[in-house]
C-alpha positions in Angstrom: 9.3 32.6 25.7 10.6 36.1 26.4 14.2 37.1 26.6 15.4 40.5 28.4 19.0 41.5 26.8 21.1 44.0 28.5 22.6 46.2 25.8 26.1 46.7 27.4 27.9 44.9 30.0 28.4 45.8 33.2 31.9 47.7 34.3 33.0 47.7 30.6 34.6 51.3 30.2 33.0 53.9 28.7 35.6 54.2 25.6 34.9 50.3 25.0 30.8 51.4 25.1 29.8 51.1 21.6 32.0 48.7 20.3 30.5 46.6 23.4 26.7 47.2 22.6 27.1 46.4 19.1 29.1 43.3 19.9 25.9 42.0 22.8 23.9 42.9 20.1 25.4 40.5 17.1 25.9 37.7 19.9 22.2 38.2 21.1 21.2 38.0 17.5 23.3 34.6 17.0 21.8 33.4 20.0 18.3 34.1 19.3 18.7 32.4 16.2 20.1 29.4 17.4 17.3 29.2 19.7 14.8 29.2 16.3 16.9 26.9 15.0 16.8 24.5 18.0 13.2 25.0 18.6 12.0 24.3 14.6 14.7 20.9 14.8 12.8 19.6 18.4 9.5 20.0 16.7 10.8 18.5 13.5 12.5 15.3 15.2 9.3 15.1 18.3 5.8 16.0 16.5 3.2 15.7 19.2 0.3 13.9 17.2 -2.7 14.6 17.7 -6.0 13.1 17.0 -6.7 16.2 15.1 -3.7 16.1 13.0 -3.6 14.1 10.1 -1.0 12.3 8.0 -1.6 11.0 4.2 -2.3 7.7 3.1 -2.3 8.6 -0.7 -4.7 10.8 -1.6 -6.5 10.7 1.7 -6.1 12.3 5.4 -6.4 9.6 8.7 -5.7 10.4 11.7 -2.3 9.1 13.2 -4.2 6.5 14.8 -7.0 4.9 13.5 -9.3 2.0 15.3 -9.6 -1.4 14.2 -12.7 -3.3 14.4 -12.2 -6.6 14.0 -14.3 -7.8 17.2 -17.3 -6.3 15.9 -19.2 -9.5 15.4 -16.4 -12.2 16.3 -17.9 -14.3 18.5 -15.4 -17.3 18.4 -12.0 -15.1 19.3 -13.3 -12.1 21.2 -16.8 -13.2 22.5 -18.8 -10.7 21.0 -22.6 -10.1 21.6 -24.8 -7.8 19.9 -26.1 -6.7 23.2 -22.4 -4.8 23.0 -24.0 -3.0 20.0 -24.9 0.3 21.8 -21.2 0.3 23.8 -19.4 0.1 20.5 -21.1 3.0 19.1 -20.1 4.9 22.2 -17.3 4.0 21.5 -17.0 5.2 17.8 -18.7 8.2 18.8 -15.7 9.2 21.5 -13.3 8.6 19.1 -14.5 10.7 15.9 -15.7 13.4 18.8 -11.8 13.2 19.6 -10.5 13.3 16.0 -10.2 9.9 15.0 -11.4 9.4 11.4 -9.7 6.0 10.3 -11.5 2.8 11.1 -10.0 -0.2 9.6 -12.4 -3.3 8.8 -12.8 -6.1 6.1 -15.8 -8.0 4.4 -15.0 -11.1 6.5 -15.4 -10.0 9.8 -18.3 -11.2 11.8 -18.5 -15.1 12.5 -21.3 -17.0 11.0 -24.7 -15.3 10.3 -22.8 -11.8 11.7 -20.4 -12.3 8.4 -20.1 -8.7 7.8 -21.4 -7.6 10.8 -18.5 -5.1 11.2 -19.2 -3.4 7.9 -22.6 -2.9 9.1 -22.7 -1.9 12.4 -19.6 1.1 11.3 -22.4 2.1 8.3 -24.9 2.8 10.9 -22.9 4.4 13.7 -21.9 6.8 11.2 -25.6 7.5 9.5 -26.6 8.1 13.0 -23.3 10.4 14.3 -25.2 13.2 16.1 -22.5 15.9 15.4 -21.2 17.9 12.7 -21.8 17.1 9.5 -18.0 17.4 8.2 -16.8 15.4 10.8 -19.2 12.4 9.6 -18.2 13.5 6.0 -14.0 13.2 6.7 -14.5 9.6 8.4 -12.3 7.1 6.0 -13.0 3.8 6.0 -10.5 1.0 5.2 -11.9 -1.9 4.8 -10.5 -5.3 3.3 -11.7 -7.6 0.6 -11.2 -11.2 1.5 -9.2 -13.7 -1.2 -11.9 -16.2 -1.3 -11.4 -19.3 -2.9 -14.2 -18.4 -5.5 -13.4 -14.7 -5.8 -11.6 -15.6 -9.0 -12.7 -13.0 -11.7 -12.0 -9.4 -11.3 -15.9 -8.7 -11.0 -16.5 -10.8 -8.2 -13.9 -8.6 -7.0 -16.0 -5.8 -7.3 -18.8 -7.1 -7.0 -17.2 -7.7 -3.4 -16.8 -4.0 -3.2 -20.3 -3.2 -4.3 -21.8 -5.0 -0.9 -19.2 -3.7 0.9 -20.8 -0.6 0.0 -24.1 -1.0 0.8 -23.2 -2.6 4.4 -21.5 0.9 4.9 -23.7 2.9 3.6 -21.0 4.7 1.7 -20.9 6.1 -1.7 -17.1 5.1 -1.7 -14.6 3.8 0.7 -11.6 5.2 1.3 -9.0 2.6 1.4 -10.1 -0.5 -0.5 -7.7 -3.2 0.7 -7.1 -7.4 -0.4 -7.1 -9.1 2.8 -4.5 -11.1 1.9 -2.5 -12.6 -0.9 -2.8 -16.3 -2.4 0.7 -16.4 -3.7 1.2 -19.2 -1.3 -1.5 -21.7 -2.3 -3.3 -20.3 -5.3 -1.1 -18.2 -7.5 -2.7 -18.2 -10.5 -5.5 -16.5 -8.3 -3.4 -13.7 -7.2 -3.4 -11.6 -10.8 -7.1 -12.1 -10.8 -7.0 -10.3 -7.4 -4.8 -7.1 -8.4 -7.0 -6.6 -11.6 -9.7 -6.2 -9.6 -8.6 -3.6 -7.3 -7.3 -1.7 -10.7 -11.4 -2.0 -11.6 -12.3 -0.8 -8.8 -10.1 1.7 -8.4 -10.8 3.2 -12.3 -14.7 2.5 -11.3 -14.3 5.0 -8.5 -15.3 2.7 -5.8 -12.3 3.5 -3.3 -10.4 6.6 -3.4 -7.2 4.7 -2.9 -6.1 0.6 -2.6 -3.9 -1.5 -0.3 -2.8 -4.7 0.8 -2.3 -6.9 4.0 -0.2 -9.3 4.7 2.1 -8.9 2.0 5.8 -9.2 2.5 8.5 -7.4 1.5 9.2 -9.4 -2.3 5.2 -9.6 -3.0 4.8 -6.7 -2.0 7.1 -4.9 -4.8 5.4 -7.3 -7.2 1.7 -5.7 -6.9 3.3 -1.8 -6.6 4.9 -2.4 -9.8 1.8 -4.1 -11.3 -0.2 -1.3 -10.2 1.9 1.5 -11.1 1.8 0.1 -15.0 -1.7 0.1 -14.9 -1.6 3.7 -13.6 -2.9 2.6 -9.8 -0.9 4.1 -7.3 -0.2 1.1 -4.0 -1.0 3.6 -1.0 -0.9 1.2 1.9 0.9 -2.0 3.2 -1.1 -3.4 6.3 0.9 -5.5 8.3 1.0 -7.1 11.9 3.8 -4.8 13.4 4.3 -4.6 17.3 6.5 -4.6 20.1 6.0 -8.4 19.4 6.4 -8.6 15.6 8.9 -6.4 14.8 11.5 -9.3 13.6 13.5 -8.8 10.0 10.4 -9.3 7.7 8.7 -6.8 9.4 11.5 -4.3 9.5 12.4 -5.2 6.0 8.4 -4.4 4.8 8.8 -1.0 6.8 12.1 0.1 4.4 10.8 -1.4 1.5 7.4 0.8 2.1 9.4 3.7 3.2 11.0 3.6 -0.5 8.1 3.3 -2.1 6.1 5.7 -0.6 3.4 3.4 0.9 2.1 3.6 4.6 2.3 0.9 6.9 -0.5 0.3 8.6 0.0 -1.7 12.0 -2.5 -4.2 12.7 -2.6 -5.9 16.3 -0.5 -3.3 17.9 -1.1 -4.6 21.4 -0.3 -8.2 20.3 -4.2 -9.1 21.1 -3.3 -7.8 24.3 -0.7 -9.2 25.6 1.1 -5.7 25.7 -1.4 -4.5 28.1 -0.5 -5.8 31.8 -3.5 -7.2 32.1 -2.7 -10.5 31.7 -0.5 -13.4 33.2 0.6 -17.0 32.8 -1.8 -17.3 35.7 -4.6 -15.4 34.3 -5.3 -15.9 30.7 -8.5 -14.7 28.9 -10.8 -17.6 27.6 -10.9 -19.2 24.2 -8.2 -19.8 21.4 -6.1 -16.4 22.8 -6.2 -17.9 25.9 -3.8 -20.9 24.4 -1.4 -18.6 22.3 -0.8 -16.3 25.9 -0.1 -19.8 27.5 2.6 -20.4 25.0 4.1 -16.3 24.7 3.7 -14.6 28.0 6.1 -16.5 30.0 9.1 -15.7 28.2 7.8 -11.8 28.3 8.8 -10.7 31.7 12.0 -8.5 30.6 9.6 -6.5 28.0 6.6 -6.2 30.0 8.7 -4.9 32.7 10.4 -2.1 30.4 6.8 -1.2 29.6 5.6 -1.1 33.0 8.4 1.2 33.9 8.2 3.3 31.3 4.5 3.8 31.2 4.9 4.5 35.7 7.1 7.3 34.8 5.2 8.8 31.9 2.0 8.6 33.4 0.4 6.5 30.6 -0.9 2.7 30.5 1.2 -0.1 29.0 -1.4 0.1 25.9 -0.8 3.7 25.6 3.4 3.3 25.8 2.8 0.2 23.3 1.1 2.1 20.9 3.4 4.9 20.8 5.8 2.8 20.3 4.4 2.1 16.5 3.7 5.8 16.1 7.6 6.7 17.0 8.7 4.2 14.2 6.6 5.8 11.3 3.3 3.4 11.1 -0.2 3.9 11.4 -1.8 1.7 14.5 -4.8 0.7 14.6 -5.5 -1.3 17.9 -9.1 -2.9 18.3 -12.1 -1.3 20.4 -14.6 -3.0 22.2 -15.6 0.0 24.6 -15.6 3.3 25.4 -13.3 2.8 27.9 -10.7 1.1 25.2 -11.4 4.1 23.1 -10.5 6.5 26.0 -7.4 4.6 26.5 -6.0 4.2 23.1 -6.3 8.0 22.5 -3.9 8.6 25.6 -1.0 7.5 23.0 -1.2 10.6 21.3 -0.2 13.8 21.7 3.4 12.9 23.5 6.3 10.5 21.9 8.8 8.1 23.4 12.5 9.5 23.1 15.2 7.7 21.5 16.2 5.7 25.5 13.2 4.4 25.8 12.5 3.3 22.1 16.0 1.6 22.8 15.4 -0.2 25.7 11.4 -1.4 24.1 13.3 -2.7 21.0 16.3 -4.4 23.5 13.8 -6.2 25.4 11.6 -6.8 22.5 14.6 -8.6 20.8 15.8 -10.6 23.9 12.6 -11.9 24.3 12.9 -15.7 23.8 9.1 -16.3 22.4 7.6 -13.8 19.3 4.1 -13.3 18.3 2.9 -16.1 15.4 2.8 -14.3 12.3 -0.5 -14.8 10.3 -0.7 -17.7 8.0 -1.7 -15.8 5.3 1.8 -13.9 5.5 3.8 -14.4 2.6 7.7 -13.6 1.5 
């Protein structure tokens, strides 16, 4: 930005000269500083992430987006075929071209024989990234280790890891997560659970550990757990949307904040009812198609501040939805299925919502008479 100053003003007499100049001069200086000032505060309170940039979940750098992949072998809920094999490594390939190093996953993904199918398929599409090799090097995987009934000994815990592993071809993940907790049915379980992502964590395994779908009082339970066994809780993953975003989940955010764990938000496009594709009239197939039937209808006022809002950025619903999650200090990561999901989702970075339209999301989100179903496996 360049500024031309004038170092007198016009008509002033000649006696008054000086004294003139030097005052233009000190109020050019206050000005010009203000303008720093204003300038450092509107990048402070509007970063533009980018893919490029990166944010810190404990001792690791993601992206302020990462991709989830939890249709990668889920035939039942989102109809997956492994003819789709070569359009999801497209798809991977777009988004680490783009910056995009976090992809979230767990053991249990991939229905029947593909029971880990997700683990595998992200192993080899990275082994076989034609492209720099840092950029393959800086991809962080977080991946999940489910709380199976007989998982109940910290070495079947990491035993759990150890095939997680070798389905990634990975020396170590990044983010070693339990899938969920069993303090609702199995709590004697549950300590079993935490020792094992301490072994894991001292084994060097994962660089860092998390949880999903812990609540708020839980969730303080396993921090200060860890912390006395000198394992630092990096990351709280959490369904958190436009559509889940009711007291618990608000409650999670602060107690996360005060901990300084990262909330990662899972299902940011509520499975997709956030995207405008859908209607009461035209529902995709299977178990989703049952849950819209029951949600969308009471969703006009929201998807209508969307659809507005997106019109007059210039963005997609998906795009204005996932932003949203960005603008209130989480970490999405919405599912890909193709390369033109991948393309999409990227469009949410690299502009932010402002403070109006964050209002009148959260106003409609809140009037909204029907919410997302929270996962069973939530707990308090």
């Amino acid at each position: 930005m360049a500024l031309t100053w004038s170092p007198a003003i016009p008509g002033a007499p000649p006696c008054d000269l000086r004294r003139s100049a030097t005052s233009s001069l000190a109020s050019h200086r206050r000005l010009s500083s203000t303008i720093v000032r204003s300038v450092r505060a509107s990048l402070r309170l509007k970063p533009l992430f980018w893919p490029w940039e990166k944010v810190k979940i404990g001792p690791v750098s993601v992206s302020p987006m990462g991709f989830g992949t939890w249709a990668w072998g889920n035939q039942v809920l989102w109809g997956y075929q492994e003819s789709m094999d070569t359009e999801l490594q497209d798809a991977f390939n777009l988004a680490l071209r783009n910056g995009i190093n976090l992809f979230d996953t767990a053991d249990s993904y991939g229905t029947g024989r593909l029971n880990g199918q997700s683990e595998k398929l992200l192993g080899k599409f990275i082994s076989e990234f034609q492209g720099p090799g840092n950029v393959r090097e800086n991809v962080v995987i977080a991946t999940k280790f489910a709380a199976y009934p007989w998982r109940v000994t910290p070495g079947q815990f990491v035993n759990a890891c150890k095939s997680s592993l070798d389905r990634l071809q990975i020396d170590k993940i990044g983010i070693g997560q339990l899938h969920w907790s069993t303090a609702n049915y199995a709590p004697l379980q549950e300590k079993a659970l935490w020792d094992g992502l301490v072994a894991m964590y001292e084994k060097g395994l994962v660089q860092a550990v998390g949880v999903s779908n812990y609540g708020p009082k839980q969730l303080v339970k396993i921090h200060d757990y860890l912390t006395a066994r000198g394992v630092p809780l990096c990351s709280a993953q959490v369904q958190f949307s436009l559509l889940s975003m009711g007291p618990d989940q608000m409650e999670l955010k602060q107690v996360c904040d005060s901990l300084g764990i990262r909330v990662i938000a899972y299902s940011p496009l509520g499975l997709g009812m956030l995207t405008g594709k859908y209607t009461a009239s035209t529902l995709p197939g299977g178990p989703r198609g049952l849950l819209f039937r029951q949600i969308l209808p009471g969703l006009e006022s929201l998807l209508h501040s969307l659809r507005r809002i997106a019109q007059a950025r210039g963005k997609t619903m998906s795009q204005v939805a996932i932003n949203w999650c960005i603008c209130k200090g989480t970490i999405p990561i919405p599912g890909i299925k193709s390369v033109k999901h991948a393309d999409e989702n990227l469009g949410s970075l690299g502009w932010r919502l402002n403070s109006d339209e964050i209002l009148e999301l959260e106003s409609a989100a809140q009037n909204s008479p029907k919410k997302m179903i929270q996962n069973i496996f939530q707990t308090a």
